[in-house]
C-alpha positions as CSV (number, residue, x, y, z in Angstrom):
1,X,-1.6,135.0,29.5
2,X,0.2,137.9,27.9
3,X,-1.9,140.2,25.4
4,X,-1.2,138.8,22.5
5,X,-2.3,135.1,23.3
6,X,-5.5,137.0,24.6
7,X,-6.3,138.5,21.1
8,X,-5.4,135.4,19.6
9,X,-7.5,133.7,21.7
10,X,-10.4,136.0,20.7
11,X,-9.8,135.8,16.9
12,X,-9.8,131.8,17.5
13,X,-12.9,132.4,19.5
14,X,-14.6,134.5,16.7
15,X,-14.2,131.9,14.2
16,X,-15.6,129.5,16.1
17,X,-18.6,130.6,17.0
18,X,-19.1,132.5,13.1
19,X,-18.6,129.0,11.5
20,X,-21.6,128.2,10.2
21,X,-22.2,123.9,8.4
22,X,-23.4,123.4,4.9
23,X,-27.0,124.7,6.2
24,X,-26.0,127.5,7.0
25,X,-26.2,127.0,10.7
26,X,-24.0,128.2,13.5
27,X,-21.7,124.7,14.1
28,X,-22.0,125.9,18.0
29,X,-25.5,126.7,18.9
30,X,-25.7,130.4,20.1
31,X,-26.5,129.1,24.0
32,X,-23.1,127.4,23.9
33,X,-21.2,130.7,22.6
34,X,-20.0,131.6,25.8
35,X,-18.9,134.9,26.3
36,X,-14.8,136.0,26.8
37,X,-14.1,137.9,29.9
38,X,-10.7,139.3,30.0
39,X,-9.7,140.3,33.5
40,X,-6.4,142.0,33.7
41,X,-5.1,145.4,35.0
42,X,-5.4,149.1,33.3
43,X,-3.8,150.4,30.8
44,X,-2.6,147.0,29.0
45,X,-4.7,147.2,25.7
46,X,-7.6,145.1,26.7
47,X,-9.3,147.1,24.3
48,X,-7.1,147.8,21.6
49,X,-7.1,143.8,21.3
50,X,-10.9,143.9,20.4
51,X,-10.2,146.5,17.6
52,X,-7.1,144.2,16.1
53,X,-9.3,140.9,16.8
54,X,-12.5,142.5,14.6
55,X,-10.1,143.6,12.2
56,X,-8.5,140.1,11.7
57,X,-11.5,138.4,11.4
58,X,-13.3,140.6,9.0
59,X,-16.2,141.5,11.2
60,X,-17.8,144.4,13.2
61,X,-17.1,146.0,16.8
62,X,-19.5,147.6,18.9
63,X,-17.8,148.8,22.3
64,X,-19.9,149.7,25.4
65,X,-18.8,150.9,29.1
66,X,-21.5,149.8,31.0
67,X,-20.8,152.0,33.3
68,X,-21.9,155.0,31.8
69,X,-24.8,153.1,31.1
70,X,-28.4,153.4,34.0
71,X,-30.9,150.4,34.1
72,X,-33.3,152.2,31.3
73,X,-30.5,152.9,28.6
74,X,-29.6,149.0,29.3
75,X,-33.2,147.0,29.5
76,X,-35.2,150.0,28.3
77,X,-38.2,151.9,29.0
78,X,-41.5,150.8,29.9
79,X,-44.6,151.7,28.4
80,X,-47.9,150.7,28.6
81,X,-50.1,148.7,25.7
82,X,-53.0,146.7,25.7
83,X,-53.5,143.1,25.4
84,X,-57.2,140.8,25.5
85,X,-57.0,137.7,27.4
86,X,-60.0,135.3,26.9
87,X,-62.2,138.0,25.5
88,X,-61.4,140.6,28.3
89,X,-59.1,143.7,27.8
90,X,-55.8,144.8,30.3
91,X,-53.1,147.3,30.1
92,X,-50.1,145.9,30.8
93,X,-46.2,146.7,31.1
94,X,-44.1,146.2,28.0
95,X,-40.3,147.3,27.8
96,X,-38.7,149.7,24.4
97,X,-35.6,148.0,22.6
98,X,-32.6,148.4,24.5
99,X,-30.3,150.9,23.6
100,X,-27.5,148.6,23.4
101,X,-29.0,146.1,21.2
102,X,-31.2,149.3,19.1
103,X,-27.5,150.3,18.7
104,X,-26.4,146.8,16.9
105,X,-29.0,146.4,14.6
106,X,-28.7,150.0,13.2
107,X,-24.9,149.0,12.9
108,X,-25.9,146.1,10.8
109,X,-28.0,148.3,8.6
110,X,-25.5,150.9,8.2
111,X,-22.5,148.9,7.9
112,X,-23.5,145.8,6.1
113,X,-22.0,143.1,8.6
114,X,-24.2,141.0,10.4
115,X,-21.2,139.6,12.7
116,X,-19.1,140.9,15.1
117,X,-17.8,141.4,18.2
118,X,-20.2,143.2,21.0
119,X,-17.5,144.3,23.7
120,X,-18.6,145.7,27.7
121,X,-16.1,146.9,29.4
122,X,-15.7,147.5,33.1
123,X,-18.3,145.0,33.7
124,X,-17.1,144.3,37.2
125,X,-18.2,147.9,38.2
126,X,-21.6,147.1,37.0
127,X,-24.4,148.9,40.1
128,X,-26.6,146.5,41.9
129,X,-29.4,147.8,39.8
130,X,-28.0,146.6,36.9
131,X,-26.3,143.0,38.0
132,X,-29.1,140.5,37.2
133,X,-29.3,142.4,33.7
134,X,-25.7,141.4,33.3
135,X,-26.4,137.7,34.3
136,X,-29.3,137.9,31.7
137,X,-27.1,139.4,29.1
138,X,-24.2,136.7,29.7
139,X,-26.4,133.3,30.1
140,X,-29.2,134.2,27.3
141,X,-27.5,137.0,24.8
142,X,-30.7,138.9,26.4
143,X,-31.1,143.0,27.5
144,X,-34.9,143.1,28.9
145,X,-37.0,141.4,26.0
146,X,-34.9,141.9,23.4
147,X,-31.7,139.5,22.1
148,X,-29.0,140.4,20.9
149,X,-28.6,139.4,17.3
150,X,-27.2,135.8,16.3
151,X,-23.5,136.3,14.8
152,X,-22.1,138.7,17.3
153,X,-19.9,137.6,20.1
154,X,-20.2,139.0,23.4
155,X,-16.6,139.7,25.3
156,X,-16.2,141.8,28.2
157,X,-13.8,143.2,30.1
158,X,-12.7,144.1,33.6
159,X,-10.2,145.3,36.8
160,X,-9.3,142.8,39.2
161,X,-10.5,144.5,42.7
162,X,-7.0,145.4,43.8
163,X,-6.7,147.5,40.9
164,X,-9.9,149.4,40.9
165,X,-12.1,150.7,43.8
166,X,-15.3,149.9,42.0
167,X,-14.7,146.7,40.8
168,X,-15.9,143.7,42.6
169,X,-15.5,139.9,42.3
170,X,-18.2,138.5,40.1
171,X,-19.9,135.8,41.9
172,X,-19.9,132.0,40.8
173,X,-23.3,132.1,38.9
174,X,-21.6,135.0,36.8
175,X,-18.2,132.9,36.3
176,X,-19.8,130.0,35.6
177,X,-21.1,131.7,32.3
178,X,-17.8,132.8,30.6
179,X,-14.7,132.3,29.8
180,X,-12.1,134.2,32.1
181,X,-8.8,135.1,30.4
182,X,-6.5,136.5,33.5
183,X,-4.1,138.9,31.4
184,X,-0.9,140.2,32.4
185,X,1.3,143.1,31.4
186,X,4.3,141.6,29.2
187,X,7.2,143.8,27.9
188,X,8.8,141.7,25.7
189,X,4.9,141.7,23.5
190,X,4.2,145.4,24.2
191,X,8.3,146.0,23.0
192,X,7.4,144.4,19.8
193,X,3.7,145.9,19.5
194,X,5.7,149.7,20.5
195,X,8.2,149.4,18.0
196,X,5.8,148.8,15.0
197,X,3.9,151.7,16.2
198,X,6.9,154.3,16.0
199,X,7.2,154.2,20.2
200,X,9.9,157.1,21.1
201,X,13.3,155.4,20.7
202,X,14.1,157.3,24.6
203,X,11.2,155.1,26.2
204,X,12.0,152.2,24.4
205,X,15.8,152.1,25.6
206,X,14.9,153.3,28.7
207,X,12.4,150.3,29.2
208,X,14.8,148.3,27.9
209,X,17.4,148.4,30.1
210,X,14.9,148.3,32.6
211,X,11.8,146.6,32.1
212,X,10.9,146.1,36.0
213,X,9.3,149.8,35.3
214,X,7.2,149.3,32.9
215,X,4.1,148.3,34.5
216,X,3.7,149.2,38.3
217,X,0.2,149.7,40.1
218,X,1.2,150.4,44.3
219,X,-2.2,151.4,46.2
220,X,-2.2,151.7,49.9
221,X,-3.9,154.4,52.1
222,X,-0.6,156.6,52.1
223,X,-0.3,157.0,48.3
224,X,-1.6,155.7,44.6
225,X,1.5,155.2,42.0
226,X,1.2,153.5,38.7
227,X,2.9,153.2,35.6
228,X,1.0,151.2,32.4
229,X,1.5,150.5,29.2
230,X,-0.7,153.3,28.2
231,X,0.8,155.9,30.0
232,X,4.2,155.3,28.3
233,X,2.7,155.4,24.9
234,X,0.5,158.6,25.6
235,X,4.3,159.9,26.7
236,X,5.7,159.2,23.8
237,X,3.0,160.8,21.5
238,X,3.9,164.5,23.2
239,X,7.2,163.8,23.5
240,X,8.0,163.3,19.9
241,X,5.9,166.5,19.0
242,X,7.1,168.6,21.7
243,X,10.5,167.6,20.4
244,X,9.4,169.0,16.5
245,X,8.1,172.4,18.7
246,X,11.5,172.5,20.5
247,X,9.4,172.1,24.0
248,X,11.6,171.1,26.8
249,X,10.0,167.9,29.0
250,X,11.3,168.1,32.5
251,X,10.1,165.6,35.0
252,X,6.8,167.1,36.3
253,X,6.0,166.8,32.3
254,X,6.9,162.8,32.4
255,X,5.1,162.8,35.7
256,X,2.0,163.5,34.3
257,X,2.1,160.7,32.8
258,X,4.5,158.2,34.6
259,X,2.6,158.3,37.9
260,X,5.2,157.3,39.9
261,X,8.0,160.6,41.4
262,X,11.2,157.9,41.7
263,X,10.4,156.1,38.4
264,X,9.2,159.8,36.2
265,X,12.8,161.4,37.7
266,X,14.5,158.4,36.9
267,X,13.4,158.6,33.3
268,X,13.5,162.7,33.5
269,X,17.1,162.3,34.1
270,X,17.5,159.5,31.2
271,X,16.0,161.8,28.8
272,X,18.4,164.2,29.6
273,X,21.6,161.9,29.0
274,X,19.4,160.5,25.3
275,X,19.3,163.9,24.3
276,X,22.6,164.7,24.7
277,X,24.1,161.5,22.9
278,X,21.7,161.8,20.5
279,X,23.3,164.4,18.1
280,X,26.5,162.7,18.6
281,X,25.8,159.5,17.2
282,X,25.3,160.9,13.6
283,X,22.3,158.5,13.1
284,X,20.0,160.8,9.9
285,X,23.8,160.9,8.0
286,X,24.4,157.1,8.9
287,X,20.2,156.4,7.0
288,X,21.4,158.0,4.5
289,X,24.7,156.7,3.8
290,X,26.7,160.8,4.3
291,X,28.6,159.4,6.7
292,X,32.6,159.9,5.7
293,X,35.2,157.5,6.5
294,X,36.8,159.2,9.0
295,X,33.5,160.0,10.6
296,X,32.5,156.4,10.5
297,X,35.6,155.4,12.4
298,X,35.3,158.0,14.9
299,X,31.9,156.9,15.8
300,X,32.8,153.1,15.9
301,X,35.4,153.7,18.3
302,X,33.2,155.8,20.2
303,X,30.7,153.4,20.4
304,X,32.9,150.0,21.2
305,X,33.9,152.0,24.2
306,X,30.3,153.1,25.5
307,X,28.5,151.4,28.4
308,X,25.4,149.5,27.5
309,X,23.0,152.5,28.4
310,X,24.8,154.2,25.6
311,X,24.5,151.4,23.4
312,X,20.8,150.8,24.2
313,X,20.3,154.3,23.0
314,X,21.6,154.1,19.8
315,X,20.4,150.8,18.6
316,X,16.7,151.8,19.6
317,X,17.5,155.7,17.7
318,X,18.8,153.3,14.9
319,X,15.5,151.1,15.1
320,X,13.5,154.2,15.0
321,X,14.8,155.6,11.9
322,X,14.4,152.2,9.8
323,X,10.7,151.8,11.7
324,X,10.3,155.4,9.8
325,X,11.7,154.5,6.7
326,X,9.8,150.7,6.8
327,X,6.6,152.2,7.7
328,X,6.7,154.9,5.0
329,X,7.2,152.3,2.4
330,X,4.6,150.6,4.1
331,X,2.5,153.1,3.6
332,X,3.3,153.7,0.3
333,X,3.0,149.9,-0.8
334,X,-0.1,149.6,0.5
335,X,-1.2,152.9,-1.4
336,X,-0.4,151.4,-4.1
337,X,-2.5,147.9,-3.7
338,X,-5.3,150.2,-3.0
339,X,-5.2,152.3,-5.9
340,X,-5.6,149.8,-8.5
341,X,-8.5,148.1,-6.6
342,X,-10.3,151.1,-6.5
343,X,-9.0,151.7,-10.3
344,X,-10.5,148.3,-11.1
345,X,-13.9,148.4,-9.5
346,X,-14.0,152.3,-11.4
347,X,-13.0,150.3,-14.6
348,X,-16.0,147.7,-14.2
349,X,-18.5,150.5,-13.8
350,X,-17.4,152.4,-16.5
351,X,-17.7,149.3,-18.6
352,X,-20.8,148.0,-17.6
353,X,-22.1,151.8,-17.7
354,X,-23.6,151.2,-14.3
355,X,-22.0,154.4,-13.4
356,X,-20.2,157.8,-14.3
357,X,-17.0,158.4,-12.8
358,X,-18.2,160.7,-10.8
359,X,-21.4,158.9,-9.2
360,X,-18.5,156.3,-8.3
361,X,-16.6,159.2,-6.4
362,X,-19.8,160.4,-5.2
363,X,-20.4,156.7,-3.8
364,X,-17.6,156.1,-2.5
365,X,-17.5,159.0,0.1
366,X,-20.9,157.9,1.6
367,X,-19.7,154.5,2.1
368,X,-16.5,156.3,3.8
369,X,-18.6,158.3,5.7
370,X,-20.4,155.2,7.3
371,X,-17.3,153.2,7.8
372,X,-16.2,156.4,9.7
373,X,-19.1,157.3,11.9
374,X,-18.4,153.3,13.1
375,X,-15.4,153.4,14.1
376,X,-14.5,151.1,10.8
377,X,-12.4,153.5,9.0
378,X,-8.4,153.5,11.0
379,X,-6.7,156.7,10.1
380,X,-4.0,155.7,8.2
381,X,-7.1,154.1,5.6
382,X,-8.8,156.9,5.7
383,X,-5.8,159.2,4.4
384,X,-4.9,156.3,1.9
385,X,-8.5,156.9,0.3
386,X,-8.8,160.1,0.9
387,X,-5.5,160.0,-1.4
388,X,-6.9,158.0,-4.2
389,X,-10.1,160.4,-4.6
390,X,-8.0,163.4,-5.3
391,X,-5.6,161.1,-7.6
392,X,-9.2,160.7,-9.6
393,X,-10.1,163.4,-9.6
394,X,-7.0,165.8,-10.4
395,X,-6.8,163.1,-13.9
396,X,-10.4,164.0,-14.2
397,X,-9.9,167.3,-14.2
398,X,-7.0,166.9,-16.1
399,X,-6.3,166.9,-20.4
400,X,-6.0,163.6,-19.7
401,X,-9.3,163.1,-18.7
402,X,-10.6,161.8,-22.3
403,X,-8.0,159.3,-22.8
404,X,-7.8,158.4,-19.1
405,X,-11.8,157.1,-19.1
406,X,-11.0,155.6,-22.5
407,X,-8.5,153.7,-21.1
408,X,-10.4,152.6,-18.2
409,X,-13.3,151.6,-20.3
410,X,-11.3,149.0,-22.5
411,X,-9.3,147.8,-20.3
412,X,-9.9,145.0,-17.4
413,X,-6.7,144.4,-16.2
414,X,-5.6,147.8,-14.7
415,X,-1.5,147.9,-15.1
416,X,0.8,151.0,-16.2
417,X,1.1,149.5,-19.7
418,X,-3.1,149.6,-20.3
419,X,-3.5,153.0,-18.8
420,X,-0.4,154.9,-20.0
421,X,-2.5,158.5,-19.0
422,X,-3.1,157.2,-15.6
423,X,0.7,158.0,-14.3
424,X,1.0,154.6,-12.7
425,X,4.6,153.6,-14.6
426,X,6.3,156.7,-12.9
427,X,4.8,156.0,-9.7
428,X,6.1,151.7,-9.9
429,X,9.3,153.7,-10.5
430,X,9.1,156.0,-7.8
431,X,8.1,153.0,-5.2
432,X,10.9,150.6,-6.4
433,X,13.8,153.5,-5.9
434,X,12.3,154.0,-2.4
435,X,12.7,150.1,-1.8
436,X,16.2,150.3,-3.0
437,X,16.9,152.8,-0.8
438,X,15.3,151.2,2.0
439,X,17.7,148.0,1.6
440,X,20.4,150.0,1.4
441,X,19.8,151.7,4.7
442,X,18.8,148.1,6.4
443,X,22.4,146.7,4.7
444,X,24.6,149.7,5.8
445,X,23.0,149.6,9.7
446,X,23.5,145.7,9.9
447,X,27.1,146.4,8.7
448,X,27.8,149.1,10.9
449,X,26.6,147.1,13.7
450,X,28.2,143.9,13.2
451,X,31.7,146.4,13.2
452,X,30.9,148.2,16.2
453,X,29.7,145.4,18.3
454,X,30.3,141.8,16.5
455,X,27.3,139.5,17.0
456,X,26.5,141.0,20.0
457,X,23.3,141.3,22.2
458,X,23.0,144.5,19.9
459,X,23.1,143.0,16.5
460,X,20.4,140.7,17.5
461,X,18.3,143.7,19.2
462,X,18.3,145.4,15.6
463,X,17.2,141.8,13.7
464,X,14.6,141.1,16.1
465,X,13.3,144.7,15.8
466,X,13.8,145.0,11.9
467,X,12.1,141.7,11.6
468,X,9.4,142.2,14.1
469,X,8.0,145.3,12.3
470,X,4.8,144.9,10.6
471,X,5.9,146.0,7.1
472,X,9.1,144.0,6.9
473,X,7.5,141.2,5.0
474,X,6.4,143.8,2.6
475,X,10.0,145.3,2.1
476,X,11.3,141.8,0.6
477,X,14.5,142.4,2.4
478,X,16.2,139.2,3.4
479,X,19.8,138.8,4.9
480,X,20.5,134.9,4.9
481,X,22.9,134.8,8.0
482,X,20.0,136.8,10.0
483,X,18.0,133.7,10.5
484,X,21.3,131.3,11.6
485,X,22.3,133.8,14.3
486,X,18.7,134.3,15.6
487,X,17.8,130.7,15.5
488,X,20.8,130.3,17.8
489,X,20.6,132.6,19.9
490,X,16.9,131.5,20.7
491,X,18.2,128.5,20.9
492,X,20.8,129.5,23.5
493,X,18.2,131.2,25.3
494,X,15.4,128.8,25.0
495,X,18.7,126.2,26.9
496,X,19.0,129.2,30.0
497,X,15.7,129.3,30.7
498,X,15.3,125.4,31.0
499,X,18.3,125.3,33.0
500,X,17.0,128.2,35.4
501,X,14.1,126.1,36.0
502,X,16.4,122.9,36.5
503,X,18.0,124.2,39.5
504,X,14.7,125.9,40.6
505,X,13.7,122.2,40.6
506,X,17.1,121.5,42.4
507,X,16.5,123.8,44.9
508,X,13.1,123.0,45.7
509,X,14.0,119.2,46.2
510,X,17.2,120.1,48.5
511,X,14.4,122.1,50.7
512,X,12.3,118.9,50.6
């Protein structure tokens, strides 16, 4: 199972045991909730899948390494109380909260949710010590006395052996009280996930052209190489600001993260050759349409002579810039949605004088503040409402506060026509010229493509990235043909692979 039917798999998971019947009741009864253990090798996004999965399904995420964790922290601590038994007094043993399960309830209380998604990780590595506390925690939801709350899933996660020193097989009692997804590293999912993050266009090429590189794990008594999914992406991070600082990466920079010599020079030496081409292929002037007709020519004929390294190269540059240019709209969009929520709920107090406008503000940042501290606040939302507090409070602040609050209290519907002081009409304007631009880029790169290559494996690189990124379906660009070439081409590939597994068949028989 790749990583995305694993998270899909745990979303489907979460709703199941959250549903509750017309009672109110959990439809499966908390001893039948067994837990998910995903076993699968470093560095895939075991746990990044937890974050998307809580996300998805609306509820919390508390994430432990049990690891770092001793017997006490665990179970907890013992003290000593007294207890009468048939008129006579004794001092017995009696264990404090566990720290794990102290930890979910205060979560609950700070954050409001009273589901979620209680994750372990490494819980293959688990000491002797702390073993049957494990077996406890997965049959009975249990740490010591103490049970974890009803509404939060557990999930764990783990390295098979081969792949970590620590890690050990968990025996059959442990097995038999979970659900084992065995996850493997896929590059046509990560590709996909990579590109919507804004992955350098260099690794994404590079992997491209060969994808037999991007995940290797070799471990003998000689020498420990591996390459993961993590380690390409941590690449690409520095690489994309040591190219703003003008920083050179030579190959003991990749190597730091590309733990492999033959595959870190190999990509060393691509970087090279995608730094070189990529001020030749003109790709900023192409975005933004500068590109004159002689130019244009020049660089078609160019590129219908180039080898398919070459082409790789500027497909995925070309990719990057609309992933830049879909994201930022994206961004913006989503800004936008935002800001009249928050706009509407400040219209409702005003109204219902529950609150000033700036108790609201005042509010507001404390409930940020606890979404933060728990890991419920992604950084993209928090500059969003970070964002929308200064946009308050600059019109507060403003000589248009007066008109702005008067606004706000007569109005329920919150649109640029009832709140002419707020500034929302130019900013509509503002995000519909940046749409228009956008589809003008997308239009001009599909045209430029189709020239230089035809309906080519590139054109349908550039469709399947465009229409693979996350904010696409926000953009409400749409190029009819797109979806009769791609449907064929799956079509045609869906037709290989059934024929490849024909003669497999074939093969096997002849042997027979």
């Amino acid at each position: 199972m790749n990583i995305q039917e694993a998270k899909e798999e745990i979303v489907r998971s979460v709703r199941a045991y959250t549903a509750k019947d017309g009672q109110g009741d959990y439809r499966i009864p908390v001893s039948k909730q067994r837990p998910v253990f995903l076993l699968g090798p470093p560095g895939i996004g075991k746990t990044a899948i937890m974050e998307q999965a809580a996300a998805e399904c609306g509820v919390g995420l508390l994430s432990y390494t049990i690891t770092h964790h001793t017997r006490q922290s665990a179970v907890g601590l013992p003290r000593l109380v007294d207890r009468e038994f048939e008129g006579r007094e004794y001092t017995m043993t009696e264990y404090t909260m566990s720290e794990i399960i102290g930890a979910v309830y205060e979560y609950e209380r700070q954050t409001g949710l009273r589901e979620g998604i209680l994750f372990i990780d490494e819980i293959n590595c688990v000491s002797e010590t702390l073993a049957p506390t494990m077996l406890q925690l997965l049959q009975f939801k249990t740490f010591g006395n103490h049970r974890v709350p009803d509404g939060w899933m557990i999930a764990a996660a783990g390295n098979p052996p081969e792949f970590n020193r620590s890690a050990r097989e968990l025996d059959l009692a442990v097995l038999d009280r979970v659900r084992t997804i065995e996850v493997e590293a896929d590059w046509q999912i990560w590709r996909d996930y990579a590109f919507g993050r804004g992955v350098h266009p260099a690794v994404l090429s590079y992997l491209e052209m060969k994808p037999e590189y991007f995940y290797r794990v070799i471990q003998t008594r000689e020498k420990q190489e591996f390459v993961t999914a993590r380690g390409w992406e941590d690449l690409s991070v520095l690489l994309t600001e040591y190219e703003r600082q003008g920083v050179e990466a030579d190959r003991a920079f990749v190597e730091e993260f590309v733990r492999s010599p033959q595959i870190a020079a190999d990509f060393a030496s691509y970087y090279k050759l995608y730094r070189t081409y990529m001020g030749t292929y003109r790709i900023p002037e192409l975005a933004e349409g500068r590109l004159g007709a002689r130019e244009q020519e020049k660089l078609l004929t160019g590129l219908k002579e180039a080898g398919r390294d070459v082409r790789c190269i500027f497909v995925r540059h070309l990719l990057a810039a609309a992933s830049e240019q879909m994201t930022a709209y994206g961004r913006e969009w989503r800004y936008h949605a935002r800001q009249r929520e928050v706009l509407g709920q400040l219209s409702a107090c005003i109204r219902e004088k529950r609150q000033s406008a700036d108790e609201f503000l005042e509010q507001r940042a404390h409930a940020l503040e606890v979404r933060k501290e728990h890991g419920l606040l992604k950084a993209w939302e928090e500059q969003t409402e970070h964002r929308i507090d200064l946009y308050i409070r600059g019109l507060l602040c403003s000589p248009e506060k007066a008109a702005f609050l008067k606004e706000l209290a007569g109005s329920s519907r919150i649109t640029a026509e009832a709140l002419p002081s707020s500034g929302l009409q130019r900013m509509e304007r503002e995000l519909e010229d940046q749409k228009r631009q956008l589809h003008a880029f997308l239009n001009r790169a599909a045209d430029f493509l189709i020239q230089a290559f035809g309906e080519e494996t590139e054109l349908y690189d550039w469709i399947h990235g465009v229409t693979g990124h996350g904010d696409y379906a926000l953009c409400g660009f749409e190029r009819p043909e797109w979806k009769t070439y791609t449907g064929q081409r799956e079509q045609e590939e869906r037709l290989r692979k059934e024929i490849m597994e024909m003669e497999e068949l074939y093969e096997t028989a002849d042997r027979i």
